[in-house]
C-alpha positions as CSV (number, residue, x, y, z in Angstrom):
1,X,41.1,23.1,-10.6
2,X,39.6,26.9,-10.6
3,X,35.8,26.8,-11.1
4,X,33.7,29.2,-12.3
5,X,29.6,29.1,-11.8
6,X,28.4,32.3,-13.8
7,X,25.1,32.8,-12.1
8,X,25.9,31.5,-9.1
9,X,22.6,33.0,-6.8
10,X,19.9,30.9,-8.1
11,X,19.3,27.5,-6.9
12,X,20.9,25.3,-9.7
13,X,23.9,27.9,-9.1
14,X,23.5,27.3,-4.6
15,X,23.8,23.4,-5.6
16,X,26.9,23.7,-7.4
17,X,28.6,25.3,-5.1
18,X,27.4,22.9,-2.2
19,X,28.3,19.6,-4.2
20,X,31.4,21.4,-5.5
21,X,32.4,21.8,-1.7
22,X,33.3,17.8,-1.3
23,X,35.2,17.2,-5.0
24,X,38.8,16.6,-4.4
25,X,40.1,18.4,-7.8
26,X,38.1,21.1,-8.1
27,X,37.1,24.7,-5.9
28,X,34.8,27.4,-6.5
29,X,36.7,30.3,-7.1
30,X,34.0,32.7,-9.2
31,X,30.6,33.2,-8.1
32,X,29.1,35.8,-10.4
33,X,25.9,37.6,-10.0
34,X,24.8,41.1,-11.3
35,X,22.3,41.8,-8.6
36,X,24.0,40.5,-5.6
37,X,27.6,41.7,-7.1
38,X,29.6,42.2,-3.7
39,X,27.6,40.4,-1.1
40,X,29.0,37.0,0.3
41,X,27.7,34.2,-1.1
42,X,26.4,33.2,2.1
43,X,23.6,36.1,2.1
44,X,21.7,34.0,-0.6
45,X,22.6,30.7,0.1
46,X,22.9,30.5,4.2
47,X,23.0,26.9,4.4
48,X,26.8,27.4,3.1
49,X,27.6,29.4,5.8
50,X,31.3,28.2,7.5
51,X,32.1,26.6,3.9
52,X,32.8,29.2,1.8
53,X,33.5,33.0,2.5
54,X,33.1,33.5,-1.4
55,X,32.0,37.2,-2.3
56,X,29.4,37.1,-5.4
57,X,31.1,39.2,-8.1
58,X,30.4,40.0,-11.8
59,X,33.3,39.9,-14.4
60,X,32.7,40.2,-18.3
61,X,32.4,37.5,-19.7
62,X,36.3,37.5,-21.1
63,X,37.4,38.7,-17.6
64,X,36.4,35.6,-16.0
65,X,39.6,33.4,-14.3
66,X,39.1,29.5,-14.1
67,X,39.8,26.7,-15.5
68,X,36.4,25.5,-15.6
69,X,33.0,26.8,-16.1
70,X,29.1,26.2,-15.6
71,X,26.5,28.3,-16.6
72,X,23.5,28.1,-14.4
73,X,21.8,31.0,-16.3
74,X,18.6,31.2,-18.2
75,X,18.4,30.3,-22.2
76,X,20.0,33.1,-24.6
77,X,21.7,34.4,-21.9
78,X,24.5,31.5,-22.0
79,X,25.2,32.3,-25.6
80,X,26.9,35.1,-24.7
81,X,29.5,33.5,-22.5
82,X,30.3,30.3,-24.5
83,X,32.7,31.5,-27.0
84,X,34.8,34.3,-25.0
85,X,35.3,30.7,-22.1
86,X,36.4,28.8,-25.0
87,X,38.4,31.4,-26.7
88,X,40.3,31.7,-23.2
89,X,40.9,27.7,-22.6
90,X,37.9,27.6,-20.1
91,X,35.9,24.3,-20.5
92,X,32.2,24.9,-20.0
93,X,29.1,23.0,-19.3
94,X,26.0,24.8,-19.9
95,X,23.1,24.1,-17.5
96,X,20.9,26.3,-19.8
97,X,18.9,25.6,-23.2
98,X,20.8,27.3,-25.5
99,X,22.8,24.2,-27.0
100,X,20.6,21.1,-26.0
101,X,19.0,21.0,-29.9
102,X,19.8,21.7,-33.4
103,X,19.7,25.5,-33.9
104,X,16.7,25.2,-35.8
105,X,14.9,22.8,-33.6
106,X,16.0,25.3,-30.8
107,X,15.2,29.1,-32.9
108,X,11.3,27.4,-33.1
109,X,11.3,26.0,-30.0
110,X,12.2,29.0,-28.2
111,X,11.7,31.7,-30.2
112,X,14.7,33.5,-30.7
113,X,17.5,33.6,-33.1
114,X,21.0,32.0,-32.0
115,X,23.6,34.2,-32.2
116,X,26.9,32.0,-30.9
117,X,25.6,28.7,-32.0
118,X,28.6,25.5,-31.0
119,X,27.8,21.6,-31.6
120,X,27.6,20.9,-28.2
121,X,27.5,16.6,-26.9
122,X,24.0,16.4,-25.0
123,X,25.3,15.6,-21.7
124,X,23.4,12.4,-20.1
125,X,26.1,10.0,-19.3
126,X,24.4,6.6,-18.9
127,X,23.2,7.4,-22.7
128,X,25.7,9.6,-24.2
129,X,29.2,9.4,-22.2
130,X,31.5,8.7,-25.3
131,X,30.8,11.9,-26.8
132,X,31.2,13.7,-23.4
133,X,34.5,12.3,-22.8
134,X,37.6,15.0,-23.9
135,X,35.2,17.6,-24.8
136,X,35.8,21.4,-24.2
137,X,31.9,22.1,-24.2
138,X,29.1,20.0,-23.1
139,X,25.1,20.7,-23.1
140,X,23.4,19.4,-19.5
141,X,20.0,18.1,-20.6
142,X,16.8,19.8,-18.9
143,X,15.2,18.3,-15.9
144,X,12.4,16.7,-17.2
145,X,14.1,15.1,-20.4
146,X,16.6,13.2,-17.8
147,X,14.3,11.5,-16.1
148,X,11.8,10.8,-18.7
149,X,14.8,9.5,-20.9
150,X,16.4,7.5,-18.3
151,X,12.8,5.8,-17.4
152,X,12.3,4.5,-21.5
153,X,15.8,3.9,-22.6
154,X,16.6,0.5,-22.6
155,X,12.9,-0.1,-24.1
156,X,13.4,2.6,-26.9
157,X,14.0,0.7,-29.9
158,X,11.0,-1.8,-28.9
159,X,8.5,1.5,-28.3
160,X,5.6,2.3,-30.8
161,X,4.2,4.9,-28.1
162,X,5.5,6.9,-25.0
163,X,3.6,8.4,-23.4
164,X,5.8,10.6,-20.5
165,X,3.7,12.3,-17.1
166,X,5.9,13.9,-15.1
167,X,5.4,15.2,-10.9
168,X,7.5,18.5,-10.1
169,X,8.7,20.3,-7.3
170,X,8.5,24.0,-7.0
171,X,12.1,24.5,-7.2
172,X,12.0,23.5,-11.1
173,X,10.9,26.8,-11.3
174,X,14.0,28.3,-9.8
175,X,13.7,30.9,-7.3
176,X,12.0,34.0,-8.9
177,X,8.4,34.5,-7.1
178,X,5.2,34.4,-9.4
179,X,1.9,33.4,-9.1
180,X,2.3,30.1,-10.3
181,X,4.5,29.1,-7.7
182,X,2.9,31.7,-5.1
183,X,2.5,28.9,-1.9
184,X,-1.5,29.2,-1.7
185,X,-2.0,28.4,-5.3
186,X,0.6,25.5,-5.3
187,X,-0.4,23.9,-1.8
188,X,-2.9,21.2,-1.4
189,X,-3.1,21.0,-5.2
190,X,-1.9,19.5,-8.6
191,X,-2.0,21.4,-11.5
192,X,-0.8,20.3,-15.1
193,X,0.8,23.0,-17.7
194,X,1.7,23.5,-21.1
195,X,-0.5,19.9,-21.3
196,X,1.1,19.3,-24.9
197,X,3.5,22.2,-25.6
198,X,6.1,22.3,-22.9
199,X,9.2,22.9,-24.6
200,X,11.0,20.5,-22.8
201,X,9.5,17.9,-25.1
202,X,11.9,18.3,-28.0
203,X,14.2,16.9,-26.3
204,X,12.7,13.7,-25.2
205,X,12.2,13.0,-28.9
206,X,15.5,13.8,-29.9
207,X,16.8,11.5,-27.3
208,X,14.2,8.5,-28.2
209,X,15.3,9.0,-31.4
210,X,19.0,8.9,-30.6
211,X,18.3,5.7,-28.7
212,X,17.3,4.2,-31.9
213,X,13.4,4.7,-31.5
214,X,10.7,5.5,-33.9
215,X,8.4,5.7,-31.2
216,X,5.5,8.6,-30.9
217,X,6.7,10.7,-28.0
218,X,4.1,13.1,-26.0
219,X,4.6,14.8,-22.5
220,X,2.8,16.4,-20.0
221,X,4.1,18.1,-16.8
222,X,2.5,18.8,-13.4
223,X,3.2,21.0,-10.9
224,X,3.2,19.3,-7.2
225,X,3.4,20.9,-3.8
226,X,7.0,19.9,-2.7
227,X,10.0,21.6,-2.9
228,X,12.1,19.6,-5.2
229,X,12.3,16.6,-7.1
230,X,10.9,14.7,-10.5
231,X,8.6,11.6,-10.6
232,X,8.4,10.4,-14.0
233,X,5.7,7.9,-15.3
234,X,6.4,6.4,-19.0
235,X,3.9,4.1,-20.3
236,X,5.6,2.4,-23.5
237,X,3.3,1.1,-25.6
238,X,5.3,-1.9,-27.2
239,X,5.5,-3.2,-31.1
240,X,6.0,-6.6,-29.5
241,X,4.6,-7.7,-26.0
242,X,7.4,-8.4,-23.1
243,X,7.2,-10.0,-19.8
244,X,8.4,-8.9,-16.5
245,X,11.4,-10.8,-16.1
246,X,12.5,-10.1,-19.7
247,X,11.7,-6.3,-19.2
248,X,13.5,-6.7,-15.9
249,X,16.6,-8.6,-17.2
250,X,16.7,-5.6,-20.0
251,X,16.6,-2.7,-17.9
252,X,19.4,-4.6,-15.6
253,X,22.2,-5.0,-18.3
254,X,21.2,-1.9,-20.4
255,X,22.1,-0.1,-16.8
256,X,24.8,-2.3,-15.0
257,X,27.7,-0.6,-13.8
258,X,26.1,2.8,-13.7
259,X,26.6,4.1,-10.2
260,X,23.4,6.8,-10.4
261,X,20.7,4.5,-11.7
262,X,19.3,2.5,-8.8
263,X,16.7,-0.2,-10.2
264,X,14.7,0.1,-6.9
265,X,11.3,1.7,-5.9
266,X,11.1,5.3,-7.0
267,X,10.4,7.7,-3.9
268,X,11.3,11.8,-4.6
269,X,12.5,11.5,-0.7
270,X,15.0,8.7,-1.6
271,X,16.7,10.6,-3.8
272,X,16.5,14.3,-2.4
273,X,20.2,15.9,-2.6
274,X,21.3,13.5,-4.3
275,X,22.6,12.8,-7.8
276,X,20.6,9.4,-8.4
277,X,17.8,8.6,-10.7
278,X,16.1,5.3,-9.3
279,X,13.6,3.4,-12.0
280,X,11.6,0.8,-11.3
281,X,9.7,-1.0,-14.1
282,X,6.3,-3.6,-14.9
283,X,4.8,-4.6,-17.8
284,X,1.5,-5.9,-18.9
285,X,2.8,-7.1,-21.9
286,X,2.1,-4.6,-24.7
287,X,2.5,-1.9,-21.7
288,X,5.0,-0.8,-19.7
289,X,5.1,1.4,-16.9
290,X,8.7,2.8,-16.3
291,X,8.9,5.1,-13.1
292,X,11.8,7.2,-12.3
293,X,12.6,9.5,-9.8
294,X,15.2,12.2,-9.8
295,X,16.3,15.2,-7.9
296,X,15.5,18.2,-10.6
297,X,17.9,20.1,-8.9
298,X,20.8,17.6,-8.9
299,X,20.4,14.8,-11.5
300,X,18.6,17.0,-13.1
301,X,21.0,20.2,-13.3
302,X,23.9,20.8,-10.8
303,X,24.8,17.0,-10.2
304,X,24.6,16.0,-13.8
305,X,27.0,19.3,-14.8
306,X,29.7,17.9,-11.8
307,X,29.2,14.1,-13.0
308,X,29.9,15.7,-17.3
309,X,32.6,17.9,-15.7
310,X,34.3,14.8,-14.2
311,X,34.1,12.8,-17.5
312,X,35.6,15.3,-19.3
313,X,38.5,15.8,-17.2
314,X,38.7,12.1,-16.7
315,X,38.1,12.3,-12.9
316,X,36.3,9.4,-11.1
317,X,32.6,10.2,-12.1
318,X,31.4,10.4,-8.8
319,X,33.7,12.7,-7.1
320,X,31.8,15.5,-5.6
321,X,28.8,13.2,-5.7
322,X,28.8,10.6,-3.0
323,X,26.6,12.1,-0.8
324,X,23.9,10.2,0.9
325,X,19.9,11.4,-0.3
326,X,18.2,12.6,2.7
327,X,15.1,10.8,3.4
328,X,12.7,11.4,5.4
């Protein structure tokens, strides 16, 4: 299968084509970027160099040739790809914004009008794999939401509160310099943002809400001087108190058979490269602490896009995504 990533430079778009390298149906044959249009692909991502001789280029959107598409681009710029992919056959998963929420949710989230606006499935497997399954179009959920959602699910319908702090690396970012992410002011340091209003929180709602919660949802991020990954703390205020064993025996059949959640000791270097999302859980009894770590780059956008790109193609849902984490 002929794959397309349409912003291929940035680091979601450098991931995709690494994991992409090791999946037995499919092969990068597009790389598009405007800026770098006619440079190898290896000038911006040289840790590819000897596995690809891929030349960036940058088709209209209706000139594109594949068979199958991400979008690693920023919100409102995927909306003007979706429909000339689908028109043309092209299944697409959109790494971006642009189709995670209802259009009006989304228009006052973001602030701008839709203008190509598609039901999309939200694309979180272990939650929402039915509806991903045969679809032409899928949404891949933001960073944040995956691991925060993943951490509270199987308590969701038993939440009154939750109460979501998420740990990120730089990379979330992506890989445009500014003085937020400028190394002096990140190093040696943690500094929270957008303490109630990150936009990332709509989503986490919508999901606990999907999951059958009525639960009060708030979320507040903090930036952390590493390169990559998500630690993910929910405190879940219960209606009804739990022990550990019964909190334990809950989160083990709501995720049994689910190759990339690992009920084990959350560590961001446990998981680094790879597509896993390990939770660990205890409770006080009218409080549990949920704690999930992810790879925002991976599980959290290029691994997650390869694992909905497998179930809607009906390929095994790991292929492309064995790799081992590397740790230390």
């Amino acid at each position: 299968m002929d794959v397309a990533i349409v912003g291929a430079s940035g680091y979601a778009g450098g991931e995709l084509i690494r994991l992409l390298m090791t999946h037995p149906e499919a092969e990068v044959t597009v790389a598009t970027s405007r800026a770098l249009e006619g440079r190898p692909v290896t000038d911006q991502h040289p840790h590819l160099r000897g596995y690809t001789d891929c030349v960036f280029t940058n088709p209209a959107a209706g000139d594109i040739e594949a068979d199958f598409a991400f979008l690693a681009v920023p919100h409102t710029a995927a909306m003007n790809y979706v429909s000339p992919l689908l028109e043309r056959g092209i299944r697409v998963v959109d790494l971006s914004a642009d189709y995670r929420l209802p259009r009006d949710v989304y228009e006052r989230i973001y602030g701008v009008s839709h203008t190509d606006w598609f039901e999309a499935p939200y694309g979180l497997p272990e939650i929402s794999r039915e509806g991903v399954k045969n679809a032409r179009f899928v949404s891949n959920p933001g960073c944040f939401p995956t691991g925060a959602t993943l951490a509270a699910a199987p308590l969701a319908p038993h939440a009154a509160h939750v109460i979501y702090d998420s740990k990120t690396g730089v990379s979330g970012a992506g890989d445009n310099p500014s003085a937020t992410t400028h190394y002096p002011n990140v190093a040696d340091g943690i500094n929270p943002y957008k303490w109630t209003s990150h936009r990332h929180l709509a989503e986490m709602k919508q999901e606990l809400a999907r999951l059958g919660s009525t639960a009060a949802c708030y979320f507040t991020p903090h930036l952390v001087p590493v390169n990559r990954g998500i630690l993910t703390t929910a405190h879940i205020l219960l209606d009804e108190p739990m022990g550990q064993e019964e909190v334990e025996a809950l989160y083990r059949e709501f995720y049994r058979g689910e190759y990339f959640v690992r009920l084990q000791r959350p560590m961001l270097s446990a998981v680094r490269g790879s597509n896993f999302c390990d939770i660990a859980v205890e409770s006080e009894g009218s409080r549990v602490v949920a704690v999930s770590a992810i790879d925002n780059l991976v599980k959290g956008a290029a691994g997650q896009a390869i694992q909905n790109m497998n179930i809607m193609c009906g390929y095994a849902e790991n292929a492309g995504l064995t790799v081992p984490p590397c740790l230390p």
